[in-house]
C-alpha angles and dihedrals in degrees: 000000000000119000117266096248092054096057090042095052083042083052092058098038093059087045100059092043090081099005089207085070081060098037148065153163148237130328127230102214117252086256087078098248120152108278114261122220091269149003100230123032113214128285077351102292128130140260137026100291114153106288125218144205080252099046089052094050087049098056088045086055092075088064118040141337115302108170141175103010125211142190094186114125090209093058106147084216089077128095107250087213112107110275138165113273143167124338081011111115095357090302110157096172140031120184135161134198134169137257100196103173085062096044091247165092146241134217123210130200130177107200113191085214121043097179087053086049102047089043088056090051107048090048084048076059099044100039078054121112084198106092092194095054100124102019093105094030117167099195111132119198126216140175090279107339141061130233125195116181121198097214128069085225102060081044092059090044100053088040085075085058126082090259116111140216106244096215109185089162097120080218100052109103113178100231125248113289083035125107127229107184118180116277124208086267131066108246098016114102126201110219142164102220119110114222118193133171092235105047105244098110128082104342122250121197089170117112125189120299139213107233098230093215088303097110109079108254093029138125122241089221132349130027134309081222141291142224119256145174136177090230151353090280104054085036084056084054095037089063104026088118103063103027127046111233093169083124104049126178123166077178113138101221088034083051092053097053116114121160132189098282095042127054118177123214100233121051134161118042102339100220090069082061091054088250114135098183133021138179138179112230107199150044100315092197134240116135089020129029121275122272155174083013113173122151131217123225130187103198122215095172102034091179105045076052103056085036088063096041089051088060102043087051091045089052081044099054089046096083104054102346088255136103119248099251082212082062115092118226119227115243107197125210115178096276104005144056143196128217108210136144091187114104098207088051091055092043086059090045090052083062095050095051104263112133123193125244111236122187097171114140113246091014116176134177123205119238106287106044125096111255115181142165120283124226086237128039123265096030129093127190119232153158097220114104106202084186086056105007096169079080113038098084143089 
């Protein structure tokens, strides 16, 4: 597990990078009014006077420490890595000041166009091949200024504010009890939950959902359809296109086989996973390292195996709150599965039917991806790949 001031160092890092990512803009209420130029206005008041680095401390100030406030660019407060300042991205004014208690800082900027600013952020988001840039963003929108605290804690304090998250990540969906007003710029949100990797920041009891019909392009009940095959190899023919079974073992010691850069799904004796044949498509190593490994399962007992998987991604997920990019993720037909950690195997294998088993807490899929019921609660099954999500879609 990594200390707590190193991901929240690494928080702030990857904010400032591209400040957007950090920052955001004004709310429109949940009543569906325009948005305004800002959430909160300064040190409380009201209206859009011209807001400074002092107002905005003061404001802060309701909420949680902010000491010793600074406008010097030198500040050795500030991350050294390359970040937006001033007269970047319509930025008049930078300050820092310290929240000590929760072993942290905060960065202020004061854009003279939010709408500019928010417009440069979410295509900092977007231009990203990084297809989690924004999930755990730490930009805090005011009425005219932003705020980006380092420490989960002084997120989780000025979350009780009015300010508001600005999320542009496509795959970002606030949980149930939260709420995602309408930023300045189409696509972007404005929440006030706090996502973090590790799970210490807003708390989120929502699991994953079937839509009920709810979700445009979905089914009320039952399956869009789903990939199947009478054995592994149909199933091998079903799928040639995508993976490539040009090496081919059903093999029980070949089909065991896993190296450092390959984990299967299923281990252990595979009809305790419901599987009732089973085969390795790729190189399985020896003279040279193991690659292009993908495995084939035909699938007797669909719901003891997504009940096994489930449990594998959620031991997976303990340690970071991220899953092992080593580690394959499990696409599931009617009758019939693949193993595989490559994203461009997985985008052929979405338009072949196979949809992918996700058990992540608080899961949620954008308009346009399939989204359908699990065999087990708490999981969905989906085409939408939040690690790789251009190619995710239909």
């Amino acid at each position: 597990m990594r200390i707590q001031r190193i991901l929240a160092m690494t928080a702030t890092l990857a904010c400032l990078a591209a400040l957007p990512a950090c920052e955001g803009d004004t709310a429109t209420p949940a009543s569906g009014a325009a948005p305004s130029s800002g959430v909160a206005a300064p040190a409380g008041g009201k209206g859009s006077t011209a807001v400074t680095l002092a107002g905005a401390q003061q404001y802060v100030r309701q909420f949680t420490n902010c000491d010793d406030l600074s406008a010097e660019p030198g500040d050795p407060r500030l991350p050294l890595t390359e970040f937006v300042g001033v007269g970047e991205w319509t930025v008049t004014q930078r300050g820092v000041c310290s929240d000590s208690a929760k072993d942290g800082e905060l960065v202020f900027y004061i854009p003279s166009d939010m709408k500019e600013f928010q417009e440069r952020y979410k295509r900092s988001i977007l231009e990203s091949s990084d297809g989690s840039r924004g999930l755990f963003s730490r930009v805090f929108v005011g009425k005219g200024f932003v705020v980006t605290p380092t420490s989960t804690e002084s997120a989780l304090a000025l979350a009780r504010s009015e300010l508001r998250i600005l999320y542009c990540n496509p795959s970002f969906g606030a949980p149930k009890g939260y709420k995602m007003d309408k930023a300045l710029v189409e696509g972007c949100g404005l929440s006030d939950f706090v996502n973090t990797e590790d799970g210490k920041g807003s708390p989120n009891f929502e699991t994953p959902q079937d839509p009920g019909g709810q979700k445009p392009g979905q089914p009320a009940q039952g399956s869009l359809g789903l990939a199947r095959a009478g054995s592994v190899a149909e199933l091998r023919e079903l799928v040639g296109s995508s993976v490539d079974c040009t090496r081919f073992s059903t093999d029980p010691d070949t089909v065991a086989i896993e190296s450092i850069d390959y984990a299967p799904v299923v281990e252990g004796n595979a009809l305790d996973w419901g599987v009732t044949g089973r085969a390795l498509c790729g190189e399985p190593g020896g003279a040279q390292r193991a690659h292009h490994l993908n495995w084939l399962d035909t699938v007797g007992d669909m719901k003891k195996l997504q009940t096994r998987a489930k449990a594998a991604q959620q031991a997976d997920l303990k340690d970071d709150g991220k899953l092992r990019r080593t580690a394959s993720r499990l696409l599931v037909g009617e009758n019939v599965a693949v193993e595989s950690n490559d994203p461009a195997v997985r985008f052929g294998l979405y338009q072949q039917q196979f949809l992918y088993l996700n058990c992540v807490p608080g899961f949620s899929a954008p308009t346009g991806y399939r989204l359908e019921r699990a065999r087990v609660e708490g999981c969905v099954l989906t085409n939408y790949d939040p690690e790789n999500p251009v190619v995710g879609g239909n």
